[in-house]
PATOR-280575 format. One record per residue (C-alpha): residue number from 0; y, x, z. Coordinates in steps of 0.25 Angstrom, whole numbers, plus 2048, in hexadecimal, padded with zeros to 3 digits. Example, Ala and Ser with C-alpha at 12.3 -4.5 7.8 and 13.67 -1.06 7.14 Angstrom:
SESE   num    py    px    pz
SESE     0   7EE   831   81F
SESE     1   7FC   837   81D
This chain:
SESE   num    py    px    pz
SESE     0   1D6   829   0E9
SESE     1   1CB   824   0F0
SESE     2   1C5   82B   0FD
SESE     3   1B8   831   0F4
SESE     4   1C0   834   0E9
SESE     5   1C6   841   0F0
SESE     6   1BC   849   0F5
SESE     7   1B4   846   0E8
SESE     8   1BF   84D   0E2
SESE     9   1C0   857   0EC
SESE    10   1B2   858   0E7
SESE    11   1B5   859   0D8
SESE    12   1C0   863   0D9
SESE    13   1B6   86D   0E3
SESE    14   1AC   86E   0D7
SESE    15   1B3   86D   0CB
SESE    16   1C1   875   0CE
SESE    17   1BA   883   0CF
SESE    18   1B2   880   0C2
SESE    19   1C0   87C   0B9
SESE    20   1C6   889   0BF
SESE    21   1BB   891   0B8
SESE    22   1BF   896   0A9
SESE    23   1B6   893   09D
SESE    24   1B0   89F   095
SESE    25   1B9   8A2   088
SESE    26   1B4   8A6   079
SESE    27   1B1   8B4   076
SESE    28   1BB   8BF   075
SESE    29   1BA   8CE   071
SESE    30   1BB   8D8   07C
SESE    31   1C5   8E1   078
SESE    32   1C5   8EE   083
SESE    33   1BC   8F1   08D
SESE    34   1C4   8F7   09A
SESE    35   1B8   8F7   0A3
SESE    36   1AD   8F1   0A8
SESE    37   1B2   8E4   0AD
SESE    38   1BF   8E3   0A4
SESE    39   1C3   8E3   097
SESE    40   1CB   8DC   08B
SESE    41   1CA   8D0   081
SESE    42   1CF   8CC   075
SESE    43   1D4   8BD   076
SESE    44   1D5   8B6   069
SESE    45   1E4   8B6   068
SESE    46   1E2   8C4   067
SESE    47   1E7   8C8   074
SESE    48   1DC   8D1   07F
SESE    49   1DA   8CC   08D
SESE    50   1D5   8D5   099
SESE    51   1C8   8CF   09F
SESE    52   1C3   8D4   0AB
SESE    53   1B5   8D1   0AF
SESE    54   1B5   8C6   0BA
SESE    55   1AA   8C9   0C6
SESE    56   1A6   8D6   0C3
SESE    57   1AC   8E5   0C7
SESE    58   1A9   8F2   0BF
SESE    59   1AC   900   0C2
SESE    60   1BA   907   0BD
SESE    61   1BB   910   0B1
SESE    62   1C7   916   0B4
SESE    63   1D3   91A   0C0
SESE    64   1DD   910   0C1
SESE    65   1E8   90F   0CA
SESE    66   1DD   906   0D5
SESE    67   1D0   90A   0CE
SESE    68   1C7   917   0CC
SESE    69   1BC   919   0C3
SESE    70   1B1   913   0C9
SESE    71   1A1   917   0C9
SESE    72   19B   911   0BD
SESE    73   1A9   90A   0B7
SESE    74   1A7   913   0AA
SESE    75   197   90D   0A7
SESE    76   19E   900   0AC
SESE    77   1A9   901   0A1
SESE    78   19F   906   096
SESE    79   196   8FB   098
SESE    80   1A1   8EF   096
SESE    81   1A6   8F5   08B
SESE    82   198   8F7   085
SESE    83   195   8E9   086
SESE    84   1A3   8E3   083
SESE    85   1A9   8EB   07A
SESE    86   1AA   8E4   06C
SESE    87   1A4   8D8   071
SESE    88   1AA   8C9   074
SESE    89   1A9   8C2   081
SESE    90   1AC   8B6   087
SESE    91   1B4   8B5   093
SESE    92   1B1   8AB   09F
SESE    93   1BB   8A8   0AA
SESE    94   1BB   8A5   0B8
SESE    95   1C4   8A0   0C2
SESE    96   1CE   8A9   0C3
SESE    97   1D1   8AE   0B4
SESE    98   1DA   8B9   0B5
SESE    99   1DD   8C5   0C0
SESE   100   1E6   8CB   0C8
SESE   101   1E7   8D5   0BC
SESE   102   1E8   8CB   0B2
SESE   103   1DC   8CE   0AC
SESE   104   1D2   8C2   0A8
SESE   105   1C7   8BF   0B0
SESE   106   1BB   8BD   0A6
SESE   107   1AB   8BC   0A8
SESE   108   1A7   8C1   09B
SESE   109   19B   8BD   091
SESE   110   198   8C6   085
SESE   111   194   8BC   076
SESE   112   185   8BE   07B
SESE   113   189   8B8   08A
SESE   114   187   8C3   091
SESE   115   18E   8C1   09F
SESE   116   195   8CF   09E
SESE   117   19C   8CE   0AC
SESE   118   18E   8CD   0B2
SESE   119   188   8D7   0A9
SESE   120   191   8E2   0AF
SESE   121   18B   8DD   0BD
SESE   122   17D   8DD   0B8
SESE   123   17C   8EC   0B2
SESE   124   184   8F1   0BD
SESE   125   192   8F5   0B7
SESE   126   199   8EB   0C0
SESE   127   19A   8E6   0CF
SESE   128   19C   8D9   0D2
SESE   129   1AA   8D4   0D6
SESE   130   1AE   8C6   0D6
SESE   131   1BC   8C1   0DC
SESE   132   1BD   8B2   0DE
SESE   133   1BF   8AB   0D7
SESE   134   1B7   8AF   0CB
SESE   135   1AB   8B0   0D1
SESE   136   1A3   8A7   0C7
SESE   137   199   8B0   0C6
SESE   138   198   8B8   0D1
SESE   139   189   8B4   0D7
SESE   140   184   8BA   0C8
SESE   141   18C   8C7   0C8
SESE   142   187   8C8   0D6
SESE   143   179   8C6   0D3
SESE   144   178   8D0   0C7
SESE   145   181   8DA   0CE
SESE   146   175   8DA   0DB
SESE   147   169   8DA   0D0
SESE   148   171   8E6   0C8
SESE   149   171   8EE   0D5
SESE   150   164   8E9   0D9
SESE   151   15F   8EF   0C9
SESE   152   167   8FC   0CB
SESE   153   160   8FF   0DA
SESE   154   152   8FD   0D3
SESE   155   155   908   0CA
SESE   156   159   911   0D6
SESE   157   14E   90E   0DF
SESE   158   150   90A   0EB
């Protein structure tokens, strides 16, 4: 190998390695629970459920655990996801890091009419961002919509 030939694969491998780590976006599945605002279940087509839990966003808790307590606004949170995707299908899209510590699958999630749910919750204020590298895909938009969902809320108070 010739002297230019390693560091344009040095190159090569910078731009294109974080890109083939990055999972593509799946069919649609049925959503078969909701547990909360940032997790619930689907229906895979050999007919077995997945747990998904929404990658980038935090909502409230609905109920004591043995590490949690019910949180301010987790109920509405909770409410509102099972509102919008209870008997729907979605499509999941994964990142770098496909699973967590708790086994759960890490998913950004699309609804049939390509709504971005994940940013959804940020935008109408039922989540908090909270990203953990290294699914942090699309953290500069959760970011964004979470800074003009508070700036949208402050109007509404007065300042």
């Amino acid at each position: 190998m010739n002297k230019t030939a390693i560091p344009l694969l040095i190159l090569l491998l910078f731009f294109y390695l974080p890109e083939a780590k990055a999972q593509k976006p799946t069919g649609f599945f049925p959503v078969s629970k909701v547990v909360d605002g940032d997790t619930f279940w689907v229906l895979k087509p050999e007919g077995k459920e997945e747990k998904i839990r929404l990658i980038g966003v935090d909502t409230p808790e609905v109920r004591n655990t043995g590490r949690t307590r019910v949180e301010y606004f987790g109920k509405e949170s909770s409410d509102f996801a099972k509102k919008v995707l209870t008997g729907r299908k979605v499509r999941l899209e994964y990142d770098v890091q496909r699973k967590d510590r708790y086994q759960r699958t890490l998913a950004y999630v699309y609804l049939e009419n390509g709504t971005f749910f994940n940013a959804l919750l940020v935008k109408e204020g039922y989540a908090t961002v909270a990203t953990f590298p290294p699914n942090v895909k699309y953290e500069s938009l959760f970011v964004r919509l979470q800074k003009e969902a508070r700036e949208k809320r402050k109007g509404l108070w007065g300042k």
